[in-house]
Every structure is written in structure tokens, then in C-alpha cells.
C-alpha positions as CSV (number, residue, x, y, z in Angstrom):
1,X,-38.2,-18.6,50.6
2,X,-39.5,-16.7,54.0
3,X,-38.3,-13.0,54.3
4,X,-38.1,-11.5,57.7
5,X,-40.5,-9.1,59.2
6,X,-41.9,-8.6,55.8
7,X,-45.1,-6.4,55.5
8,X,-47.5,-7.4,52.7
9,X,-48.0,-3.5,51.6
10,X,-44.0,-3.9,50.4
11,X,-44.4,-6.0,47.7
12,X,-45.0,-4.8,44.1
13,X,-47.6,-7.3,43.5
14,X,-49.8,-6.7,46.6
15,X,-50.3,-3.2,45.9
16,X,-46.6,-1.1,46.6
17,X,-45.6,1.2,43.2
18,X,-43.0,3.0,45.0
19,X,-40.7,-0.3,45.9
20,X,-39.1,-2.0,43.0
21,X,-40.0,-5.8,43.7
22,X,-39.6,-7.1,39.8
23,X,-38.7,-10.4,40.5
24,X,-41.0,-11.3,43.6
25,X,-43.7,-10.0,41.3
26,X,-42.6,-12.0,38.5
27,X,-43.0,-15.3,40.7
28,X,-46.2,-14.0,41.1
29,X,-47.4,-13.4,37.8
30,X,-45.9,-16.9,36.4
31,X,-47.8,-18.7,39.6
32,X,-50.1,-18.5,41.9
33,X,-51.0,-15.4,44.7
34,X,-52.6,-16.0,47.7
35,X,-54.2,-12.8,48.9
36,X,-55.3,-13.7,52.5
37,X,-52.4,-15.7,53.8
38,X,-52.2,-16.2,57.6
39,X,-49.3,-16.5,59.7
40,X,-50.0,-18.7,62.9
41,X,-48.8,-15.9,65.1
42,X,-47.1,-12.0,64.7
43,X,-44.0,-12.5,66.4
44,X,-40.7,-15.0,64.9
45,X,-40.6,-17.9,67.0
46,X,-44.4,-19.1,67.4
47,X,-44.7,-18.1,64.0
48,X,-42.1,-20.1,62.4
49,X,-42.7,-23.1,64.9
50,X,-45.9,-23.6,63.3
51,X,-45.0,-23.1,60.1
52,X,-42.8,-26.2,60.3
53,X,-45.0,-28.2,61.9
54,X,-48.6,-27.3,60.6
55,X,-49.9,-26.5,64.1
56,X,-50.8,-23.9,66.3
57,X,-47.1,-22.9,68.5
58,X,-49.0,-23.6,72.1
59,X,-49.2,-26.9,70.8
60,X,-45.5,-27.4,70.7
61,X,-44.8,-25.5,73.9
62,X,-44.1,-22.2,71.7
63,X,-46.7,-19.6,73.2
64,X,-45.6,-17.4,76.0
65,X,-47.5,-16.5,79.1
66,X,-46.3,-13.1,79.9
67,X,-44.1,-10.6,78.2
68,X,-41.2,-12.6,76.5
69,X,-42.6,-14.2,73.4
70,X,-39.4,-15.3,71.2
71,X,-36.4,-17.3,72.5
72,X,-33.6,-13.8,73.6
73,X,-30.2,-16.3,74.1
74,X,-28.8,-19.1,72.1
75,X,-27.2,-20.1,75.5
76,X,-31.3,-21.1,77.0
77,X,-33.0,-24.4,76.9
78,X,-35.9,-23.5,74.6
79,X,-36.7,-24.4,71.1
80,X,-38.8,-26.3,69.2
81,X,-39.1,-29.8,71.6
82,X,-37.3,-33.0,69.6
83,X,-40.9,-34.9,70.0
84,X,-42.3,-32.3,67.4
85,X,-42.1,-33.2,63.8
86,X,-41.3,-30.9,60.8
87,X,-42.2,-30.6,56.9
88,X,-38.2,-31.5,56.7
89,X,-38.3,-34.4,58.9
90,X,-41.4,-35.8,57.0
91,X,-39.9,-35.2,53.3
92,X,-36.3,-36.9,54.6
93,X,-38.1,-39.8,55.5
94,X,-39.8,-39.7,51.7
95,X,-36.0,-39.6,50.5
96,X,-35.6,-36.0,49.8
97,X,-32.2,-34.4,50.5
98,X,-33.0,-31.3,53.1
99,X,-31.5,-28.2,53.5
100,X,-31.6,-25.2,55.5
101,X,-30.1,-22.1,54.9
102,X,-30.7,-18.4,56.8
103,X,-32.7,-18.2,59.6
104,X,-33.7,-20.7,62.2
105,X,-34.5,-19.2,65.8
106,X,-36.1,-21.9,67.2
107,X,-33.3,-23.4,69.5
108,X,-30.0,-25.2,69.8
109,X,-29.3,-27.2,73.0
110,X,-31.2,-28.7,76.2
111,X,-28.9,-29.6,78.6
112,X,-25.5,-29.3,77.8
113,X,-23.5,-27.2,75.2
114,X,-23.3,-29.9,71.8
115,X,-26.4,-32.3,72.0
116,X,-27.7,-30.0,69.5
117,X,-31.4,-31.3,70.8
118,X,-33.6,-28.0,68.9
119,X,-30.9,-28.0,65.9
120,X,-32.0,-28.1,62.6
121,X,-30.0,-31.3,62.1
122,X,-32.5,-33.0,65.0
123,X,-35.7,-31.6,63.2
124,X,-35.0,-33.1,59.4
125,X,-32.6,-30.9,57.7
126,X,-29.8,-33.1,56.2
127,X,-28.2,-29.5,56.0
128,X,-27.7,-26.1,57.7
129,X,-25.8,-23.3,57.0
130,X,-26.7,-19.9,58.6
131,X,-28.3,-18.1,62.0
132,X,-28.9,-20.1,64.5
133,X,-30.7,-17.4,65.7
134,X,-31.6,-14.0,64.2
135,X,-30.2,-11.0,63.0
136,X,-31.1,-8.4,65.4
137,X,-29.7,-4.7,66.6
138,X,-27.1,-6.2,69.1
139,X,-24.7,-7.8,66.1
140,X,-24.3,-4.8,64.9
141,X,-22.0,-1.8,66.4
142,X,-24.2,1.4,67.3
143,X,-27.6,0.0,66.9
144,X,-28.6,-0.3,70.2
145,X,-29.7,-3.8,71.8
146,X,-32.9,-5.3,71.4
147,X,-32.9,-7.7,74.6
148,X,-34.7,-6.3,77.8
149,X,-33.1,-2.9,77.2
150,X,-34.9,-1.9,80.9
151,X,-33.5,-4.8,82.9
152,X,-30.0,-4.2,81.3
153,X,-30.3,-0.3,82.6
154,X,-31.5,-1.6,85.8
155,X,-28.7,-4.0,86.5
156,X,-26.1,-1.5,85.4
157,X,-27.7,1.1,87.8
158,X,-27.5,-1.5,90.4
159,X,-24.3,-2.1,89.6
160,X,-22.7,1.5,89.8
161,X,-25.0,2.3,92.8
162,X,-23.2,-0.8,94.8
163,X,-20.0,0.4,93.5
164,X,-20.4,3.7,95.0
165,X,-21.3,2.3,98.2
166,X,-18.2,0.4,98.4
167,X,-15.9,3.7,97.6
168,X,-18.1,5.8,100.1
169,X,-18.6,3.3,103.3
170,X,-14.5,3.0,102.2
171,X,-14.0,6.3,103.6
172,X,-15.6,5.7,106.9
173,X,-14.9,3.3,109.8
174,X,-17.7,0.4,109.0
175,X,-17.2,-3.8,109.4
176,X,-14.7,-4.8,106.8
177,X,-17.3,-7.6,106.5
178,X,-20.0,-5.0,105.4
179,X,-17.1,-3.9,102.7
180,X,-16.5,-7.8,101.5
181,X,-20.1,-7.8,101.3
182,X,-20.7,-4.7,99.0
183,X,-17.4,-5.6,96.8
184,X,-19.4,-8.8,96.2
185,X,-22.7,-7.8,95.8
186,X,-21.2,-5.0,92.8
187,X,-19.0,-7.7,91.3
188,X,-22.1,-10.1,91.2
189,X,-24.6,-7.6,89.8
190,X,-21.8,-6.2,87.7
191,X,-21.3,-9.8,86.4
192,X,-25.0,-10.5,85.9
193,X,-25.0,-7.3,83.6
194,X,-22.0,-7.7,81.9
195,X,-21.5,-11.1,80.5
196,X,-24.6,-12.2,78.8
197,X,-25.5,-8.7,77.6
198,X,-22.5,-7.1,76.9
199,X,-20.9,-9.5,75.0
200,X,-24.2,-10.7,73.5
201,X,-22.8,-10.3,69.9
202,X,-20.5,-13.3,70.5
203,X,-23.6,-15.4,72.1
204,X,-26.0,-14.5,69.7
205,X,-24.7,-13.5,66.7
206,X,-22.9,-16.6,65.3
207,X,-23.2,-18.7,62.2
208,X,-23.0,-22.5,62.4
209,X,-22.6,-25.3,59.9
210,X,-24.6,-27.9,60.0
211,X,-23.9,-28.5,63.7
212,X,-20.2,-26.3,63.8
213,X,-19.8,-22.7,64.5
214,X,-17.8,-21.5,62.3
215,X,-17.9,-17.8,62.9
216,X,-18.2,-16.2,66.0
217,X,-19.5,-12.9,66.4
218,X,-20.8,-12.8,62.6
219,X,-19.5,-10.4,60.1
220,X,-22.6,-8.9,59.1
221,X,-21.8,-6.7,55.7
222,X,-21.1,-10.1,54.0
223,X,-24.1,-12.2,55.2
224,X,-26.5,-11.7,52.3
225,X,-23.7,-12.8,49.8
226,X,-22.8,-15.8,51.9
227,X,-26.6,-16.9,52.3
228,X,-27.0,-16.5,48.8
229,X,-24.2,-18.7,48.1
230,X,-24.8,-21.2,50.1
231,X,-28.5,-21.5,48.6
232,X,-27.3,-21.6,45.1
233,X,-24.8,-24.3,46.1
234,X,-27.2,-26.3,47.5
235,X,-29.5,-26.5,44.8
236,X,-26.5,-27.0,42.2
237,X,-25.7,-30.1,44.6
238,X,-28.7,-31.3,44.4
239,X,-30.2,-31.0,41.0
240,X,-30.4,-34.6,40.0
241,X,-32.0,-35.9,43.4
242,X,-35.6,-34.9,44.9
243,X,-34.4,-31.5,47.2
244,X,-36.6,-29.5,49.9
245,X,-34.6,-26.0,50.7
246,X,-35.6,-23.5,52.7
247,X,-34.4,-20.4,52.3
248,X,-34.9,-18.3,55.6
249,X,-33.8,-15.1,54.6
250,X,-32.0,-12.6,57.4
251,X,-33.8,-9.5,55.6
252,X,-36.0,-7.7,56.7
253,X,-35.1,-7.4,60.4
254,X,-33.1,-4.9,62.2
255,X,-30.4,-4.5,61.7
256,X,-30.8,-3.1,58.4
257,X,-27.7,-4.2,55.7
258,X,-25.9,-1.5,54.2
259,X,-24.8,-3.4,51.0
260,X,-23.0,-1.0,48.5
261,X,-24.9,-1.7,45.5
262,X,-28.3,-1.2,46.8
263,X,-27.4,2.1,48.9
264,X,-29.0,4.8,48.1
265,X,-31.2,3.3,45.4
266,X,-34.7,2.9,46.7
267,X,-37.0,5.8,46.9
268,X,-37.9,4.7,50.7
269,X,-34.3,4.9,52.7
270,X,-32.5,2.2,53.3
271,X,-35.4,-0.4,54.3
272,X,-36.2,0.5,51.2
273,X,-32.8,-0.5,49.6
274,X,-32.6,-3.5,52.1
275,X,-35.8,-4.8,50.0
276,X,-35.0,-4.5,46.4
277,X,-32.0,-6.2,47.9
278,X,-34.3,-9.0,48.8
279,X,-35.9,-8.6,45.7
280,X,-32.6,-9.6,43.9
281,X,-32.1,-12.7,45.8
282,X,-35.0,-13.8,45.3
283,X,-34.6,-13.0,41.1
284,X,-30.7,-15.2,41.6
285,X,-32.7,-18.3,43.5
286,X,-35.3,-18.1,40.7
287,X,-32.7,-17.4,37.8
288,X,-30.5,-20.8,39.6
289,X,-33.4,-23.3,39.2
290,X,-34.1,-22.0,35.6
291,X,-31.1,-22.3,34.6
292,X,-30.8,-25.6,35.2
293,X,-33.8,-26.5,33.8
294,X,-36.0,-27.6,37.3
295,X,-38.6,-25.3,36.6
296,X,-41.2,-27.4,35.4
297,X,-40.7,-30.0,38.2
298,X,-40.3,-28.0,41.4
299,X,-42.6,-25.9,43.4
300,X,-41.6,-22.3,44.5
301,X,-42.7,-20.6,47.5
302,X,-42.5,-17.2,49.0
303,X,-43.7,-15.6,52.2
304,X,-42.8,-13.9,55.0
305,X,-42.5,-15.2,58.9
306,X,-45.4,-12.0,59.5
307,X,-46.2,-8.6,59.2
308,X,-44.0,-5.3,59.6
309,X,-42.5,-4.0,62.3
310,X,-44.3,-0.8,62.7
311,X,-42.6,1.0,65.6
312,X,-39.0,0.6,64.1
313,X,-38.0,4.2,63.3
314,X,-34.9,6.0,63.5
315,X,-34.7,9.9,63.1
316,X,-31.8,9.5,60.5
317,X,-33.1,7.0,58.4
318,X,-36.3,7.0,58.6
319,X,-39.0,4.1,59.1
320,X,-36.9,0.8,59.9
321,X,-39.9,-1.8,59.8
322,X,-42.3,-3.0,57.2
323,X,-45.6,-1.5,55.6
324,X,-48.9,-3.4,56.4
325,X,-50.8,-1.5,53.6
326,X,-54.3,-1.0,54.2
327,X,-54.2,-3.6,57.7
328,X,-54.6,-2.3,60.9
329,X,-51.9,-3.1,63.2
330,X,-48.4,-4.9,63.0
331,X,-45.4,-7.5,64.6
332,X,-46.6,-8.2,67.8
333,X,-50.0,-6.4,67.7
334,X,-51.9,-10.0,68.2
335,X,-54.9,-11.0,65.7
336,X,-54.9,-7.4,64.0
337,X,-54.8,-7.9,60.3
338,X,-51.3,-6.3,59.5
339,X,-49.3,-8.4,61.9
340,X,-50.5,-11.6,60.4
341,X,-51.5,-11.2,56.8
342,X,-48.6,-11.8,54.5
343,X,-47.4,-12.4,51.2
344,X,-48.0,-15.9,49.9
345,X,-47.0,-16.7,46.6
346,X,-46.4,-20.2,44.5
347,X,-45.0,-21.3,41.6
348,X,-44.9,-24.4,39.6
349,X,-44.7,-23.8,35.2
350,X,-46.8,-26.8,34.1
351,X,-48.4,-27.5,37.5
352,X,-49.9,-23.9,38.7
353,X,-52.0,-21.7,35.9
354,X,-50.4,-18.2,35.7
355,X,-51.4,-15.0,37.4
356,X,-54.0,-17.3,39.6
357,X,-55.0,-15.3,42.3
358,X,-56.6,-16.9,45.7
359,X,-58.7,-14.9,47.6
360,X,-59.7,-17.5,50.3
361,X,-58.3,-17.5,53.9
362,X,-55.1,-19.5,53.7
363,X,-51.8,-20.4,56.0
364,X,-48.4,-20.3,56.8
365,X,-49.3,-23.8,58.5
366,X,-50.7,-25.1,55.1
367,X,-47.4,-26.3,53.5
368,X,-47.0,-28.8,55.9
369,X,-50.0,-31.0,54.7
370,X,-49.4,-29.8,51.2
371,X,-45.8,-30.7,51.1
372,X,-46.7,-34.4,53.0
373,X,-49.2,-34.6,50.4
374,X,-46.4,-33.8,47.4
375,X,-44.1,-36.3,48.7
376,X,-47.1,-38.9,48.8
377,X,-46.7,-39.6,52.2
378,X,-49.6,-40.9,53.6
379,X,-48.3,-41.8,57.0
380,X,-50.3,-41.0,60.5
381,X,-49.7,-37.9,62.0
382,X,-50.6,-35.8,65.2
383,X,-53.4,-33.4,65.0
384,X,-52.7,-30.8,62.2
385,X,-54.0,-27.0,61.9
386,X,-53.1,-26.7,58.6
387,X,-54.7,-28.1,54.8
388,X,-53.3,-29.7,51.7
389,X,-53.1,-26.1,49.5
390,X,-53.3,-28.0,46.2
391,X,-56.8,-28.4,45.3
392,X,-56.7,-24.4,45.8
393,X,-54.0,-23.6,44.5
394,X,-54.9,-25.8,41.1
395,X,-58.3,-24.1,40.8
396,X,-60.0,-28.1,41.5
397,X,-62.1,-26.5,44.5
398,X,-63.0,-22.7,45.2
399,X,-63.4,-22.7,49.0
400,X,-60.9,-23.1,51.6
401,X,-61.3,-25.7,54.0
402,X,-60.2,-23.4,56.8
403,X,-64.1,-22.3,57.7
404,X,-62.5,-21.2,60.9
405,X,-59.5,-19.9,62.1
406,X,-57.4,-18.9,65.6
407,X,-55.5,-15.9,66.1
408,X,-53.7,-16.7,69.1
409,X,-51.4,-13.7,70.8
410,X,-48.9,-15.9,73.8
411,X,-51.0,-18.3,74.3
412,X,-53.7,-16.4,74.8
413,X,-56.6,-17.1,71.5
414,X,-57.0,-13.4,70.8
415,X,-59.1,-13.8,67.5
416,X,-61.6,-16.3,65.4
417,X,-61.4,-15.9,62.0
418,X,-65.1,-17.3,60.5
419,X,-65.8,-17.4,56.3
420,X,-69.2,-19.0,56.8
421,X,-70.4,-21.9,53.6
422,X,-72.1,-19.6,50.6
423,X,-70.6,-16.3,51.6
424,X,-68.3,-14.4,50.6
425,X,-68.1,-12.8,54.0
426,X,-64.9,-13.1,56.5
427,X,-66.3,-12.2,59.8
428,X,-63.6,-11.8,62.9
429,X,-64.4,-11.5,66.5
430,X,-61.6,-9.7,68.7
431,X,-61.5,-11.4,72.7
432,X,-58.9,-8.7,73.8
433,X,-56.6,-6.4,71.6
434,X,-53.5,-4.6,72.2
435,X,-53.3,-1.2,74.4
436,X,-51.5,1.3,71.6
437,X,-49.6,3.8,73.1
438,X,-49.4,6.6,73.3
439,X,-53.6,6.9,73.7
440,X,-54.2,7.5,69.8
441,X,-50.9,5.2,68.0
442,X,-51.5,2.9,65.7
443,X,-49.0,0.6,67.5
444,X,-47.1,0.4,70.7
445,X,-44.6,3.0,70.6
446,X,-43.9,3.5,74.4
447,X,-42.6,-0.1,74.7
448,X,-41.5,-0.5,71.1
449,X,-43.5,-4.1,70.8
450,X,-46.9,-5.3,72.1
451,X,-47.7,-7.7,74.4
452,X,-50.7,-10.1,75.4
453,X,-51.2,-9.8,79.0
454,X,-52.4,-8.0,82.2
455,X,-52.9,-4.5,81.9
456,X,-51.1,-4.3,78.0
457,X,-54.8,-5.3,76.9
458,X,-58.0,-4.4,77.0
459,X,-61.1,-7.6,76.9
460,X,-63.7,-7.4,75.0
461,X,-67.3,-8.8,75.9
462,X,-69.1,-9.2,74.0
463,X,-66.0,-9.6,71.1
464,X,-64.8,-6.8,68.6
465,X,-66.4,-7.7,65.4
466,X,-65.9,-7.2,61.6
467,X,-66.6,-8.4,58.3
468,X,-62.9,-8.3,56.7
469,X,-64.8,-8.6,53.6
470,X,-66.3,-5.3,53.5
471,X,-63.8,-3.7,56.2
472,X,-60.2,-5.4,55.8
473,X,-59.0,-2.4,57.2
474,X,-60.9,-3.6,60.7
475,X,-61.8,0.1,61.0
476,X,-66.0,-0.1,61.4
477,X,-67.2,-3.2,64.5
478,X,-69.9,-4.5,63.3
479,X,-72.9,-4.3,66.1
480,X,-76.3,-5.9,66.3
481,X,-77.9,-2.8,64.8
482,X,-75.6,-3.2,61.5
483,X,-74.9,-6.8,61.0
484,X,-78.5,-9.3,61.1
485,X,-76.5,-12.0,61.6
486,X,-74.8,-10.5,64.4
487,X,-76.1,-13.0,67.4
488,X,-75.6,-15.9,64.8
489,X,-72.0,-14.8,64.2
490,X,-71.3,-15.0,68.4
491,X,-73.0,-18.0,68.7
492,X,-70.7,-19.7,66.0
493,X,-67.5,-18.5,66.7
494,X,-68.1,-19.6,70.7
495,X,-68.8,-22.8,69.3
496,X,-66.1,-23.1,66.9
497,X,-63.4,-22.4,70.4
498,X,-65.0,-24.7,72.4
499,X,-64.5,-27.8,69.7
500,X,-61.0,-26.4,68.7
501,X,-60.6,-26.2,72.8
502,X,-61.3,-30.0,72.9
503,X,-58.1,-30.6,70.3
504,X,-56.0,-28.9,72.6
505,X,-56.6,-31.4,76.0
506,X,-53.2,-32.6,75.4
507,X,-51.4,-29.6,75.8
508,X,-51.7,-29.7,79.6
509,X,-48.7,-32.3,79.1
510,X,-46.3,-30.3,76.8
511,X,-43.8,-27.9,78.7
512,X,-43.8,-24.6,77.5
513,X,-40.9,-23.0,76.3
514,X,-40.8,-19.9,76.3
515,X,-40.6,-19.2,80.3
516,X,-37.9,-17.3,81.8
517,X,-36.6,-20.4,82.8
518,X,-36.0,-21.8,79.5
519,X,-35.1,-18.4,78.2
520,X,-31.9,-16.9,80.1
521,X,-28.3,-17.5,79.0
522,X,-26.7,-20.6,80.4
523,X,-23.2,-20.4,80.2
524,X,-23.0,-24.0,79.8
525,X,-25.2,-24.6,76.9
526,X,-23.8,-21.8,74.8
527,X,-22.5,-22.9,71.4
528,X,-19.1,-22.2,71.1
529,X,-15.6,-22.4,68.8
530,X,-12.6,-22.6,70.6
531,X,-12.6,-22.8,74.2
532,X,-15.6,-21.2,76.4
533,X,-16.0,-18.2,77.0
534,X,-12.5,-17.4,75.0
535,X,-15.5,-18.2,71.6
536,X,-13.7,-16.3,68.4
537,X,-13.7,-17.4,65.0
538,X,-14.4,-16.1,61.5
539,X,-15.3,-18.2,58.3
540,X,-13.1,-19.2,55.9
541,X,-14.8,-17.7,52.8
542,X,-12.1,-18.2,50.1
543,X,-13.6,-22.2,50.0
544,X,-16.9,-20.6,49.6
């Protein structure tokens, strides 16, 4: 079960008292709770690409160069490349029925509208229901748009500008070609404008079955109900065979639901209501497999994709993204703490002791191995970032076997992560971090997201460094003055890139992508019902 955007300080069980999270902390309290668990990367896409894969997203083609760093249109080439392998793809091939219903934002087509090469279906789920891309401000009516706001202002300057021209140089005796030629150039940049952005609800915001779309633009007030459904369903189908669901929730991003029985309940606004809403779903996925008596033999997981969105506000409801707790930084912000720490929590009565709590550094990219190793597939694999969790999680060893970890912002490695043999220390060294602004934030407010390049970061030599032991806030660099291991700390986590370097020597052959390129709407590789671009329809929900 992976929430959206969720921050770590919003959950009962990792410290909130304000946010009623009952049944996330229940899972919690009858399981296991991981208490330094790592996503791969702060932002969707390269976040959840190596979550279901168990490696670093530049290894798959998933890190971005400059400032776009998630796929933006349904209608582009990229996604998660059809040589990659997933945690679904390996447990279908053990026998286990797959399903995935919510979230998936990790591509549809490659060439032409329908050969489905990203889909889920293509990457191991026997089943999909839900979003083939994300819930975001644009599928929503007076929320604003989320996809290169300044280009779109641009191009619609352009456009009225070049429309003016025509009705002035109208007036006056100038070359009718010089007319034809302004007419043109307006409808053009009027076009460019117009159709992928201003209808970007009915590109983007679409649900699909399996590899259908069966509504087109989304009803959003019903979604939670409908991905709630369908999850129950699919485990009620399922209950006498081995079953791998995942449960990719549309909370907690923008835009935030309005459901009528959690308005107004939550002491924190409406994301505050938008989370005890989670909270419930979570309580009815754990209530279904209870209830029919699979508790003992299946493994429950929760997480988010990473950390809060801290520069979502609006002045009339308040904060709109995630708490971080005590972690500096957020979504986007690179290897800062609160944009990749999150919630990690299993369960398994019989299998996991209750109210276990893990302290050790741990990843998103961990339930990969750990799932292969489940599933008692012992087959060869590519090289893998991530570790069986089970020893850990059973209390068989005490240490982690990540010694060393990479924080990477694009694909840019922003951060090592180094919990040195014997100690309880977790020292990180900072290459670069985000530019805040304004001077003084504790995020990027003047661009409403962070970014990893050029002049939107500022290097560090030698490296920012701190003991996340003593300082999880990241608050006090260590120097050579305060740390006597301070030289021996550099020297280490220098060595520690250049063997993880030598891993990555075949990633000169993978094509990235996230490029603009692979990015922009295509008309022709838009998923569509009916005919394009006349794309309309709405679910059927009295079969549901």
C-alpha cells in the first residue's frame, strides 16, 4: 500500500498526535516499523521506478538531466523501458496472480497509440485498474495547472501578441503575404498552447482497465471509492490463489479530495481530512484480508512514494503538502532527509513479532529482493540496489546490509549515506544541495519545486557532512575540528562512489527517459476512447 506525497511527520505512529491515523498505526503496532526507510529518489517517477525494480532510476533511464524530472503527458514516449524487470513480473513468473490498482506514472506507449509498451500489463501485472498517470491540480476545475505553468503563459502571450499584429498591420497597407504569415504564425502558437494544455484534463486525467480507458477526463469526487473497490475486489478474487496487489493510492497529492464524510473533520484543514481519509482505506484493505481469514499467511506493507510536499499552500485552506517532522527539507529537495525518509511499515501475524521497531537504514528498493526471496525465486538477475528485508525484519540479524547508500537528485548522486560496522553512527556527506528561495526558506518557494542543476544548486567541496545519528535534523555539519573521524569519513565515502561508479558502466547504453524529447505530448500516442481527439467517456459504475 504506497500513499502519495506522504510525509513521515503525518503518521500517528512516527510521532503526529494531532492526525487521527488509528489504523496505519495499528499495522504498526501488530508488525514491524522501519524508522529510517529510504526512498530511491524525492520526486514520483524515479522514485517509484526503483521501487519496482530494486535499483537506482538512472539505471533504467529514469533520472533527468535538467529541470523536468517526472514524465508531464500520457501522450510522450517515456516510461519505465520494457527491458526492465519488476517485483510483479518476477512473482507472475512464480505463479502469483498480479494486480495493480491506483497509481502508476511510469508510462503507457512508445511509438504508436495501443502497443501499451510502459503499461502495467507489459511490466507483470496480470491486472490494472486506475491512473495511468497521477492525480494532479489540472483534473480538477479551479486548481490551477501543474505542467510548465511559465511556458504555458509564454505561449499564450505569444499567441495574443501575434494576434494583435494581425488585427493592427490589418489596418494598414502591408503584403497580404506578411498577413498569411502572421495569421499562421498566431494559429500555430495558438495551437501549440491550446491543445495539449488546455485540454490536459482529457490527456492526463483518465482511468484505464487493464489496457482500456474507460473514463475519459476522470470524475474525481468518486475516485477513492472506486480504488477502494476495486482493491477489495481483487483480493476477494483472489483469496484461494497466491496474490501480489499493489495498492498505489491517489492520496496525498494535489488535488486534494473533498469527500463528504471526512470534510471538516481533521484538526489540520482539509490535507488533514484527505489523510484520516487514507487512514480509513487503509483500516477497509486491512479489515478485507482479516476477514477472510489471510492474515496469518500474507505480508502487509505500507509506505509512501517520498516525503511531503512542502511548498503546496493555499491561502484558503491552508498547507496543501505533507509534514516531514523533524527532517530538513522535502519533494524534490534532493538527498535532504525529509524528502526521502518515509513511513515503512510491515506486517505478517505469525511471521513478524509485534511492535518490532527497525532502526537501521532501509529501502523503498528492498522489497524487490525481499519479495523474490518470498516467492523462492532463485533465478539470475541484473545488478540490484536493494536487500532481502527479512532477516531484519524477523530480528535473525541486527545490521543492515546497506553499509552505504546514494542519494541521487536527476541523475546527479547528491548524497552518500555511510552507517560504518560497530557504530551506531549514520554519517551523510552532501556534493551539492538545493538553492531555497527566497534566501532564508526552508524549501523552494519561488519555483514551487527544486531542481538539481546549474545555477538551482550550490557544490560543496569538500561535502556537507553530518552524523544523522546525533543530528537527524541535518542542522549542525560536522567539520574536522568536531568529528575525529572526519578525514576517515571523506576518504570512505569517495571510495564507496567510485566502486558503486564501476556498477553503473552500463548505463552509458540505456536511453534516458526523461528528456524533452521523450516527454512532450504526441498526439499520436495518446490513449484514447472513442475516436482521437473527439476522447470522452465515463465508467460504468453500476457493474462496480
Amino acid at each position: 500500500m504506497m500513499v502519495d506525497d506522504l510525509g513521515i511527520g503525518d503518521v500517528g505512529c512516527y510521532g503526529n498526535d494531532t492526525i487521527r491515523t488509528p489504523n496505519i498505526d495499528r499495522l504498526a503496532s501488530e508488525g514491524v516499523k522501519l524508522t529510517q526507510h529510504l526512498a530511491a529518489a524525492p520526486l514520483c517517477t524515479p522514485s517509484r521506478a526503483a521501487f519496482m525494480t530494486g535499483r537506482y532510476p538512472l539505471r533504467s533511464g529514469m533520472g533527468s538531466f535538467g529541470r523536468v524530472q517526472v514524465l508531464l503527458f500520457l501522450g510522450g514516449s517515456g516510461g519505465l523501458p520494457p527491458s526492465e524487470t519488476t517485483f510483479a513480473k518476477r512473482l507472475q513468473q512464480q505463479g502469483y496472480t498480479t494486480g495493480l490498482v491506483g497509481k502508476w506514472h511510469l508510462g503507457v506507449n512508445c511509438e504508436h497509440r495501443g502497443d501499451h509498451c510502459h503499461h502495467p500489463n507489459q511490466h507483470g501485472f496480470s491486472y490494472f485498474y486506475g491512473l495511468p498517470f497521477t492525480l494532479f491540480n489540472d483534473c480538477a476545475p479551479g486548481e490551477g495547472s501543474d505542467v510548465l505553468a511559465d511556458f504555458q503563459h509564454t505561449l499564450r502571450s505569444l499567441s495574443m501578441m501575434l494576434g494583435v499584429c494581425v488585427r493592427v498591420f490589418g489596418l494598414f497597407e502591408v503584403s497580404l503575404w506578411l498577413l498569411v504569415a502572421l495569421f499562421f504564425l498566431a494559429f500555430l502558437a495558438t495551437t501549440v498552447w491550446y491543445v495539449p494544455f488546455k485540454l490536459l484534463p482529457t490527456w492526463n486525467c483518465i482511468i484505464m482497465r487493464n489496457q482500456d480507458v474507460i473514463e475519459q477526463p476522470m470524475t474525481v469526487e468518486t475516485m477513492p471509492q472506486r480504488l477502494l473497490g476495486e482493491a477489495q475486489n481483487f483480493i476477494k478474487r483472489n483469496v484461494d490463489h497466491p496474490f501480489l496487489l499493489l495498492f498505489s493510492l491517489a492520496h496525498i497529492h494535489t488535488p486534494l479530495f473533498k469527500t463528504p464524510a471526512f470534510a471538516g473533520k481533521s484538526r489540520h484543514g482539509r490535507y488533514g481530512d484527505n489523510l484520516e481519509e487514507v487512514d480509513w482505506m487503509i483500516g477497509k484493505i486491512t479489515e478485507t484480508v482479516d476477514s477472510l481469514g489471510l492474515a496469518n499467511n500474507t505480508l502487509m506493507y505500507f509506505t509512501s512514494d517520498h516525503g511531503g510536499h512542502l511548498e503546496d499552500a493555499d491561502p484558503l485552506i491552508g498547507q496543501k503538502g505533507g509534514w516531514n517532522s523533524i527532517y530538513k527539507g522535502g519533494k524534490a529537495m534532493g538527498g535532504w532527509e525529509g524528502g526521502i525518509r518515509v513511513p515503512g511499515i510491515f506486517r505478517w501475524p505469525g511471521r513478524l513479532a509485534a511492535g518490532r521497531v527497525v532502526d537501521e537504514p532501509t529501502s523503498l528498493m528492498d522489497l524487490y529482493p525481499t519479495l523474490k526471496y518470498l516467492a523462492e525465486d532463485t533465478q539470475a538477475d541484473r545488478q540490484l540496489d536493494g536487500y532481502n528485508l527479512m532477516p531484519l525484519l524477523e530480528g535473525r540479524t541486527e545490521r543492515s546490509e546497506h553499509e552505504f547508500m546514494f542519494h541521487y537528485c536527476g541523475i546527479y548522486l547528491n548524497a552518500v549515506r555511510w552507517h560504518p560496522p560497530g557504530s551506531d553512527s549514520i554519517f551523510k556527506a552532501h556534493f551539492f544541495t538545493p538553492n531555497f528561495s527566497p534566501p532564508g526558506a526552508g524549501g523552494c518557494y519561488d519555483t514551487k519545486v527544486c531542481m538539481c542543476h546549474g545555477e538551482h544548486v550550490t557544490h560543496h567541496d569538500p561535502p556537507l557532512l553530518y552524523d544523522l545519528f546525533h543530528d537527524p535534523s541535518e542542522s549542525r555539519p560536522l567539520t574536522a575540528d568536531t568529528e575525529p573521524r572526519y578525514a576517515e569519513i571523506l576518504e570512505q565515502t569517495a571510495k564507496a562512489v567510485e566502486r558503486h561508479r564501476d556498477t553503473l558502466t552500463d548505463i552509458q547504453t540505456v536511453q534516458n527517459q526523461l528528456t524533452w524529447e521523450k516527454i512532450l505530448w504526441r498526439p499520436w500516442l495518446q490513449p484514447c476512447c472513442g475516436t482521437f481527439p473527439l476522447c470522452s467517456c465515463k465508467e460504468d459504475t453500476t457493474l462496480i
